[in-house]
N, C-alpha and C positions, 0 to 999 in steps of 0.2 A: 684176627689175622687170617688171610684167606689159605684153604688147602689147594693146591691144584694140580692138576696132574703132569705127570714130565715132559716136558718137549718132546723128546723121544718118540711119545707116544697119540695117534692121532687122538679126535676124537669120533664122537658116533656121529653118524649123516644127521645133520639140520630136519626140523621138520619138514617134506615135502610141502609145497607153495599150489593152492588149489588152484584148477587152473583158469585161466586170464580170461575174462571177461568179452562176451561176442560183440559188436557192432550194433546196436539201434538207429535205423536211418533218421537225418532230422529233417526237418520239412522243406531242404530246401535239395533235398536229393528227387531227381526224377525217374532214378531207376523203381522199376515197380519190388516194396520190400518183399522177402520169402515171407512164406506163411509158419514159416519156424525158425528158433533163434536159441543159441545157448549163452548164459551170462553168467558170471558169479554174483551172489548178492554183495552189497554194498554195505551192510551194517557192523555185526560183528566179527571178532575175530574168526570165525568158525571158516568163514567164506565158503557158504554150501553153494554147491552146482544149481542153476533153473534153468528150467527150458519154459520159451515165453511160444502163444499162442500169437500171429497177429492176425487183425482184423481191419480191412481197410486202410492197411499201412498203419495200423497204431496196436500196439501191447492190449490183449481182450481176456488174456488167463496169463498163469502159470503156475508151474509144479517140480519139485525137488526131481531133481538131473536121479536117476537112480541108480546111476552108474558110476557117478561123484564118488571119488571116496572119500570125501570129508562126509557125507549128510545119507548118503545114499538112498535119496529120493523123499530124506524129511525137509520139511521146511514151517519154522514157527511161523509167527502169528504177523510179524514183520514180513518175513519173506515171504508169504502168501497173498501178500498184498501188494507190493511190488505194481503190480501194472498200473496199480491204481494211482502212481503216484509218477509214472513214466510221460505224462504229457506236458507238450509246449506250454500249457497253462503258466503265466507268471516267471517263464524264464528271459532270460537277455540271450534272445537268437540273430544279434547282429553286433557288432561291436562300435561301440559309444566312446566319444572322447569329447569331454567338459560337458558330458549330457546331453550330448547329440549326434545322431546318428552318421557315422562314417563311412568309408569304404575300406577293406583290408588293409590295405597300401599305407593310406591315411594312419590309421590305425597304428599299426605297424612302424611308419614312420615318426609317429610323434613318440610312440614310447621307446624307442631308441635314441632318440634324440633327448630326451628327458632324464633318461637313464646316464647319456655321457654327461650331459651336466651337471648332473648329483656327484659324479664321481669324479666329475676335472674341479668342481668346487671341494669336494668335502673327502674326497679319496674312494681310490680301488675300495674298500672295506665298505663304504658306507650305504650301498645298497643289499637287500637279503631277499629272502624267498622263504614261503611257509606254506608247505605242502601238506594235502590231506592223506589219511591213513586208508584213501580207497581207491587214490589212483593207480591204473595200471604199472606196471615196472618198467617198461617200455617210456612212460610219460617220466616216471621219475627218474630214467638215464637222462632223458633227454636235458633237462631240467638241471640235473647236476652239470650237465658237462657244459650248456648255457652258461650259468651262473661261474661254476668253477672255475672251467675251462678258458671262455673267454670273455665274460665279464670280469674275473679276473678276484670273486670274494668267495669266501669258504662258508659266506652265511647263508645256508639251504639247512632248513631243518623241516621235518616231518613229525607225525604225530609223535613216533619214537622220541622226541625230546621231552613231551609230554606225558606219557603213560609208558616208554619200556624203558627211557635212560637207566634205572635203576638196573632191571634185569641182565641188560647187554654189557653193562659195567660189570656187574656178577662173572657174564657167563665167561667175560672176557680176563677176569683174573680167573678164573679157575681152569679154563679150559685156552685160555688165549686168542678165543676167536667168539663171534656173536655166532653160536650154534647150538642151540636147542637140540638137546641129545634125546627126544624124543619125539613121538606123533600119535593121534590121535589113538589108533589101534592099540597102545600099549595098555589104555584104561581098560581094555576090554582082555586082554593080558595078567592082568596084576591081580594079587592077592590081596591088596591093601590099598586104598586110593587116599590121600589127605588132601584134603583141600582147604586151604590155610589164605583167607584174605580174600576169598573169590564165592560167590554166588551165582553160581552157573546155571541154577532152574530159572532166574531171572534175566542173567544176562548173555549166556551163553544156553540158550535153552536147546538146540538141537545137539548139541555135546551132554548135556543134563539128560536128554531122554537114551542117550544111545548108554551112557554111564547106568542109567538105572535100568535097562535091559537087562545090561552086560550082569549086575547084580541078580537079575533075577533069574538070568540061566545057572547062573556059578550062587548059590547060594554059601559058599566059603567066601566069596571077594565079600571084605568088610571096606565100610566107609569110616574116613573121620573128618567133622568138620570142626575144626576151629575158624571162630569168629569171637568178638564182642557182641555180634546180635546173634537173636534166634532168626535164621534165613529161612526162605522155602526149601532151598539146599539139606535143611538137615530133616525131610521127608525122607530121605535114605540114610542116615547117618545111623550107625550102631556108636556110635561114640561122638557126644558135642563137647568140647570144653571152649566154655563161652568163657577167655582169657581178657585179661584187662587191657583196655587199647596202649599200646604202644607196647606188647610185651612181647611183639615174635622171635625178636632175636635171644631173649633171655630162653625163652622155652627151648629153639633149638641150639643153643648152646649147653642147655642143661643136658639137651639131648646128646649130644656127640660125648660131654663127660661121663653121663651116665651107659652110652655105650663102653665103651673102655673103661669103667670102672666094673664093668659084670662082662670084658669077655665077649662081647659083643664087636668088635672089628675085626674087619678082614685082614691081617697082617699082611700075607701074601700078597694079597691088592694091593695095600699101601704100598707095599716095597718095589712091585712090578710097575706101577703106573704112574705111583704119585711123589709128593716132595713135601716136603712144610710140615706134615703133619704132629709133629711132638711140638712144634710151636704152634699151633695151633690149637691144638691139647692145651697146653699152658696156658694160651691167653683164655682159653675156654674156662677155665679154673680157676683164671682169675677172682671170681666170685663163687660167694657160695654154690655151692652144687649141691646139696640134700635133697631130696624131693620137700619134704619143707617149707627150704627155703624157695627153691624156684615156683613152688605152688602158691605161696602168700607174696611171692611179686608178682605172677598170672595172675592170682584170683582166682583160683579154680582148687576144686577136692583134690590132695594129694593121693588118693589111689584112683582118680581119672586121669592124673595124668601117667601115673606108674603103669597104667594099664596101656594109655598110647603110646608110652616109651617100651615099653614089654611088646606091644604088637609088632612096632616098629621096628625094633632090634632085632624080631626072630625069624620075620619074614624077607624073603629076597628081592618078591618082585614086589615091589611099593613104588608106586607115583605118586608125589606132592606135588598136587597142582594148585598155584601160584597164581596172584591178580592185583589188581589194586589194592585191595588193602595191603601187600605189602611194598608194591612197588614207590606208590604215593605218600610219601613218610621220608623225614629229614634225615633216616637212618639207610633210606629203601635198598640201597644198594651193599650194606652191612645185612639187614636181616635176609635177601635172595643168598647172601654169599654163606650163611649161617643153614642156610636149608641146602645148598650142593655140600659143604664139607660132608654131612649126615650121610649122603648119599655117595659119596666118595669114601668115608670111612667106613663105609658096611658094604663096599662093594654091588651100590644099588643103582647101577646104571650100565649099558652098553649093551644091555639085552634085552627082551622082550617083559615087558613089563613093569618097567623099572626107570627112576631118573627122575630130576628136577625139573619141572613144566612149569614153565612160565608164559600163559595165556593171555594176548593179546588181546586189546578193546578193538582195531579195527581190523578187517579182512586182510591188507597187503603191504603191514607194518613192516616183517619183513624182507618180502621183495623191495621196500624201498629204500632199507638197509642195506642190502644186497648191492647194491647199487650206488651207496655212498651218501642216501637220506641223512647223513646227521653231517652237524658243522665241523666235528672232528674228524671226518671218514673222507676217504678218496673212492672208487669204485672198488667194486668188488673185496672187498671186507678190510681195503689198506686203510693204515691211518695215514696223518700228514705226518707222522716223526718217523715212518719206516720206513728203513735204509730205501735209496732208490724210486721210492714211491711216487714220486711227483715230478721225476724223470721221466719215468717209466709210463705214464699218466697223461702228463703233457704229449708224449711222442705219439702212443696210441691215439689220442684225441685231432695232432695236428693243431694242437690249440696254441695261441697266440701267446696265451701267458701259463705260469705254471701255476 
């Protein structure tokens, strides 16, 4: 059962959105290009700043933006390469219709024209659109309000139906809104980092290197990784408990009874912010809770995991930072909602250092959420079942249908 906090009460600002990506002229521009450019990367979630070098109107360097506050002026082994992979070589720089070369117009006319007859034959609904997780937000307003607006289907979906549905679903029972109540800086904040499901020296690697700094100035920040594998992640880990695949929601379930069994929740929070929480408690209890018992459904030593529930309990600024391995699971959205109660029952969020991260596979997942990237969203974080929404929506738009 999910805990979450009270209407009443807002929640913390979303993660700031790095910012949007500069222009690369394409070859059919005659302005002569600048000899400097800023862009965000295109790969991971991290979306670090680059400033690109050009040479003869084409990408010849580039180097972490050092000013970015996502990367500040790192860039892995992908973003460092980047230019090299910026050329017209192999792209479609004219637009083709049945595999032959068009004019705009052309273009343009025929897939509108294709579009209405999919949809005078088969219905409003039966056309959709599936956006990537790097386009601008700007592209993916645009894109929503196309489709929604006035073609007239709510099927636009982004990667977020892919790799975040679980998390947004989370954040949105607990907190009632898709907002991420942290940001990068908090890792560098916290007393305690967990990273549960995620592999960040591999996939989020300029996040991994600033995390293992931030370690080696604060020799008190402790790490913990849970995983079913040994990752390169656990190069900083003081604590691995390599748990049995499919077990994270039992762990942090164990965890929130075992808080409140020793004393360990913040009542005062509870009662100022939140709601749910003794049913919560309960369903939590539903099952065995002994160290034990939740150690021989993990698979793991029961004084490792006593030890990360002892860490976890005592410290305040802790960030669980969250990834596919738990979002991608038939559960994903139970086990993200099992990691905020923890952090809601121990008052470990709304500050500096502190709160449930759930980390993104692409750069501008959610800017395009932001924006109404999923099939259930209208713009700006409405659904379609909220009051007004699609009034209010439509009239903004000017759009033809709601």
């Amino acid at each position: 059962m999910p805990l979450s906090r009270s209407a009443s009460q807002p929640t913390s600002p979303a993660t700031p959105r790095a910012a949007g990506a500069g222009d690369v002229m394409d070859e059919g521009t005659t302005t002569c290009p600048p000899s400097k450019g800023t862009t965000t990367c295109p790969y991971c979630g991290v979306g670090c700043g680059v400033d690109i070098t050009f040479s003869d109107g084409k990408p010849s360097a580039v180097a972490g933006t050092r000013s970015h506050p996502a990367n500040g002026g790192r860039l892995c082994v992908k973003g460092s390469a980047l230019h090299e992979t910026l050329g017209h070589e192999g792209r479609l720089l004219y637009p083709q219709v049945d595999g032959q070369r068009v004019d705009w117009d052309c273009a343009l006319d025929t897939l509108a024209e294709r579009l209405a007859a999919t949809q005078r034959e088969h219905g409003q609904q039966s056309v959709a659109a599936y956006l990537s997780g790097q386009l601008l937000t700007e592209d993916y307003y645009v894109a929503n309000k196309l489709f929604k607006g006035f073609l007239g289907t709510p099927h636009v979906d982004t990667n977020s139906r892919l790799c975040m549905a679980s998390a947004v679903s989370a954040y949105k029972r607990a907190f009632g809104a898709d907002a991420v109540p942290c940001c990068y800086a908090d890792l560098e904040c916290a007393e305690l980092v967990v990273l549960v499901g995620a592999n960040p020296a591999w996939n989020h690697p300029v996040l991994y290197q600033r995390l293992k700094a931030a370690k080696q100035r604060n020799p008190l920040l402790r790490v913990v990784v849970i995983d079913p594998r040994v990752t390169d992640s656990c190069e900083i880990a003081d604590l691995y408990l390599g748990i049995a695949p499919g077990s994270d929601a039992r762990l942090f379930t164990g965890l929130l009874a075992w808080m409140a069994a020793n004393g360990r929740v913040d009542r005062p929070y509870l009662e100022r912010h939140t709601q749910g929480f003794e049913q919560t408690l309960s369903a939590a209890r539903e099952d065995d809770v002994s160290l034990a018992a939740i150690a021989a459904d993990c698979d793991i030593d029961p004084e490792r995991l006593e030890t990360f529930y002892y860490w976890f309990a005592n410290q305040l600024h802790v960030v669980t930072l969250y990834s596919q391995g738990i979002n991608q699971s038939s559960s994903g959205s139970d086990k993200c909602q099992a990691i905020i109660n923890c952090h809601l029952a121990g008052g470990k969020l709304g500050l500096p250092g502190a709160g449930p991260f759930s980390i993104t596979g692409q750069p501008n997942a959610m800017g395009g959420r932001e924006v109404g990237g999923l099939a259930n969203q209208l713009a700006a974080h409405m659904d379609y079942d909220s009051p007004g929404a699609i009034d209010r929506v439509t009239r903004f738009w000017r759009a033809r249908r709601g």
